[in-house]
C-alpha positions as CSV (number, residue, x, y, z in Angstrom):
1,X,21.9,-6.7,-1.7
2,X,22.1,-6.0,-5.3
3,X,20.1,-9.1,-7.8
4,X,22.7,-11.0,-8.9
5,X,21.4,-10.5,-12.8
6,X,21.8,-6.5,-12.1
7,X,23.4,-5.0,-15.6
8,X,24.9,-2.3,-13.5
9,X,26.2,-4.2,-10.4
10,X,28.9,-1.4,-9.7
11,X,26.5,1.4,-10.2
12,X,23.8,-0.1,-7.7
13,X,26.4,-1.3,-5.4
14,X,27.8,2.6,-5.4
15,X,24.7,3.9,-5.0
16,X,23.5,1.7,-2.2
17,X,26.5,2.4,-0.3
18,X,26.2,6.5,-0.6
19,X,23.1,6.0,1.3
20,X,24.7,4.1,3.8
21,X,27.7,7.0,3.7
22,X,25.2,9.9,3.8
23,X,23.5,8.4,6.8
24,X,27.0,8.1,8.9
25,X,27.8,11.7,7.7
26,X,24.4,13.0,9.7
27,X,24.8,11.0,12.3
28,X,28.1,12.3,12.9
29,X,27.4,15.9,12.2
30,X,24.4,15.3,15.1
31,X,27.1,14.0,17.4
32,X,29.7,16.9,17.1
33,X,27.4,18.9,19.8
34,X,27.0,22.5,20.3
35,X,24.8,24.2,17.5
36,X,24.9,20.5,15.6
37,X,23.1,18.7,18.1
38,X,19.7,20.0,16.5
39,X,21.0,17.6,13.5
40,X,21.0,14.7,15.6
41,X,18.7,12.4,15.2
42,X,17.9,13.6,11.8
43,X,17.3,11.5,8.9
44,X,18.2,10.9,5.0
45,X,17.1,9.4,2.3
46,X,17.2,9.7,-1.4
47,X,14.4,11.3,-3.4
48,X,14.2,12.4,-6.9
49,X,14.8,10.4,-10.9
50,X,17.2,7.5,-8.9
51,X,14.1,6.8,-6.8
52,X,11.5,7.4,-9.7
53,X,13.6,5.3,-12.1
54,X,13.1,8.5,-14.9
55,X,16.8,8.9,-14.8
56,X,17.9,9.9,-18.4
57,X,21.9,9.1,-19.4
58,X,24.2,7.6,-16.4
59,X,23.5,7.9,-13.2
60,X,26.1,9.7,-11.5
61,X,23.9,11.6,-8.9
62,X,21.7,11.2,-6.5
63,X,19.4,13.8,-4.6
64,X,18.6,13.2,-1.0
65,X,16.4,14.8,1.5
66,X,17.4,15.9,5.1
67,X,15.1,16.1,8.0
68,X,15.2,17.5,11.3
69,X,13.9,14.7,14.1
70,X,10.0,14.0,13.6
71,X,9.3,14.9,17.3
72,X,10.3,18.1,15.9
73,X,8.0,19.1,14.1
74,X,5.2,20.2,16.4
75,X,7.2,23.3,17.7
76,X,7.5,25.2,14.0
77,X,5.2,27.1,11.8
78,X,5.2,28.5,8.7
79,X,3.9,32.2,9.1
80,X,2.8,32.6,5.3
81,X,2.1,36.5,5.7
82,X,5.7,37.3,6.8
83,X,7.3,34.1,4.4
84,X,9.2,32.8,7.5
85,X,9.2,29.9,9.9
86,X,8.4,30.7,13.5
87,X,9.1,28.7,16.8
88,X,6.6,28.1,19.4
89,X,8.1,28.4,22.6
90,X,5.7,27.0,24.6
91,X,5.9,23.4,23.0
92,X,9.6,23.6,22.9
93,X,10.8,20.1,25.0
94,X,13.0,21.0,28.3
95,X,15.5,19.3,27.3
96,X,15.5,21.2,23.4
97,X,15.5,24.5,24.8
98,X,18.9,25.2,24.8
99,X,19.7,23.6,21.0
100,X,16.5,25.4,19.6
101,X,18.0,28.7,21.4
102,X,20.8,29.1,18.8
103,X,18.3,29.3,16.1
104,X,15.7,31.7,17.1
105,X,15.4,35.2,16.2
106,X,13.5,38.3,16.6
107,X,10.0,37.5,17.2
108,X,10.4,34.2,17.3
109,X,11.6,33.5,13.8
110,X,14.0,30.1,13.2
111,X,17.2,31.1,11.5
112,X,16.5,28.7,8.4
113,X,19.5,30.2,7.0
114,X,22.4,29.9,9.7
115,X,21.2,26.0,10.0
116,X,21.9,25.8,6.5
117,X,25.2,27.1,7.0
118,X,25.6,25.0,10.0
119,X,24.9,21.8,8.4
120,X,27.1,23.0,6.0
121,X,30.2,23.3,8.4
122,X,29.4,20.2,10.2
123,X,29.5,17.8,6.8
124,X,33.2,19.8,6.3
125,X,33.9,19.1,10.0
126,X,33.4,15.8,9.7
127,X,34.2,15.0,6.0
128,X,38.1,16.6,7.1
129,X,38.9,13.1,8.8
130,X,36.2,10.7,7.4
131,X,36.3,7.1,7.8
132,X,34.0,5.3,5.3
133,X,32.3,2.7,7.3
134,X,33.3,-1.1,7.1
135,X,30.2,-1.8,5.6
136,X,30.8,-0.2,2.9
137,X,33.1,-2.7,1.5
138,X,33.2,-1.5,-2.6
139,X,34.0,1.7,-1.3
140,X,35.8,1.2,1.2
141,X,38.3,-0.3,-1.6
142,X,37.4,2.1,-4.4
143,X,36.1,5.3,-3.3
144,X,38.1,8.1,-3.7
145,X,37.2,10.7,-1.4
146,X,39.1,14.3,-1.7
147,X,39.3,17.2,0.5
148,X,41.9,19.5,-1.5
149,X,40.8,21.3,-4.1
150,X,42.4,23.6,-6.6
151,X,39.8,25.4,-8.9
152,X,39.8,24.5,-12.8
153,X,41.1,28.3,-13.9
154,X,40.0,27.5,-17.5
155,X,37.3,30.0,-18.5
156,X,34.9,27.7,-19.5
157,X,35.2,26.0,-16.1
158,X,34.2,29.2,-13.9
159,X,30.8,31.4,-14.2
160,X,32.1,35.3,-13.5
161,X,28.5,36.6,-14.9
162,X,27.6,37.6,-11.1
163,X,31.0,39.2,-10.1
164,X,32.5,36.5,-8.1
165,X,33.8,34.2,-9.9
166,X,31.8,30.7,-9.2
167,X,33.4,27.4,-9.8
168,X,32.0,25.1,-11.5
169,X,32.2,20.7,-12.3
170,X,34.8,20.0,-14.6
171,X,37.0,17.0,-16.4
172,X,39.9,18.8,-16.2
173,X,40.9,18.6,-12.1
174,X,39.3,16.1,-9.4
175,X,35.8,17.5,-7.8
176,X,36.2,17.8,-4.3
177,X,34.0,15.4,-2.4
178,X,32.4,18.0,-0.5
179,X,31.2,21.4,-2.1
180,X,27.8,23.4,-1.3
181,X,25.1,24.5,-4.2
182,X,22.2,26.7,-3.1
183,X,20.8,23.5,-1.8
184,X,22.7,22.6,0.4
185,X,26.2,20.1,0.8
186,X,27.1,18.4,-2.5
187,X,29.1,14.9,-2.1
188,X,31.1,14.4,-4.9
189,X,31.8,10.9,-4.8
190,X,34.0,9.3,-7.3
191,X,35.3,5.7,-7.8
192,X,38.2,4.3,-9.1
193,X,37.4,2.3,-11.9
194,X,37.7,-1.7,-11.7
195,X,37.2,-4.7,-13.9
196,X,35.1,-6.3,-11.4
């Protein structure tokens, strides 16, 4: 609950329900089976200068964290000669053999980068019919979430240094709520305004 003397009620209340909403959205990736399974289970939570309280100007962002289950864990290594994590078959569960298989490469190494890609398709999987939970009752009302995007063709709006042309934030059209940085899935969430 937010302390009823908060000076940014909205803000905290938006803020405590993306958590809740970027929980559901793992959870769901998780349960979509197949090569998501090895997301179920997983866990989120914010990190970063929301958490540190050294936020400068408004908070409109948050960064979060994503982890594989815990139980996890003991099967990896990071193989610092060759810069790549490695799976150890041996300790691999029976019953995680067959989600692990997707990801393992030549010589044992874990494909770091298709579960990046992955867990990028499953958040557009299940952000394409999204239900915010009933929880989440500000945003429920107010949040605006939006899978159709047009790019901002204004040249300031688009970085063509590199070739392709990359897309970027901008005032002039609504963000999509779902984009990708080289971090991973970006939520763009955005509320309608209210005099509440």
């Amino acid at each position: 609950n937010v302390h009823p003397e908060c000076k940014q009620r909205k803000v905290c209340i938006c803020f405590r329900e993306t958590v809740i909403i970027q929980k559901d959205i793992l959870k769901k990736i998780g349960d979509l089976g197949g090569v998501y399974t090895i997301f179920k289970g997983a866990t989120t939570w914010p990190v970063g200068s929301i958490l540190e309280q050294s936020r400068i100007g408004f908070p409109d962002e948050m960064d979060s964290n994503v982890s594989l289950r815990e139980d996890l864990k003991n099967i990896f290594t990071f193989d610092v000669e060759n810069q790549c994590i490695r799976v150890k078959k041996n300790l691999i569960h029976q019953s995680d053999r067959r989600m692990i298989s997707h990801y393992i490469t030549e010589g044992d190494v874990f494909n770091a980068l298709m579960l990046y890609y992955n867990f990028l398709s499953g958040a557009w999987k299940v952000m394409q019919d999204y239900q915010i939970p009933s929880i989440c009752t500000y945003s429920r009302k107010h949040l605006m979430l939006n899978m159709n995007y047009v790019p901002c063709a204004r040249e300031e709006c688009m970085d063509i240094s590199q070739g392709t042309p990359v897309f970027k934030r901008c005032q002039h059209v609504p963000s999509p709520s779902l984009a990708q940085s080289k971090m991973g899935p970006v939520l763009h969430f955005t509320w309608k305004e209210t005099s509440q």
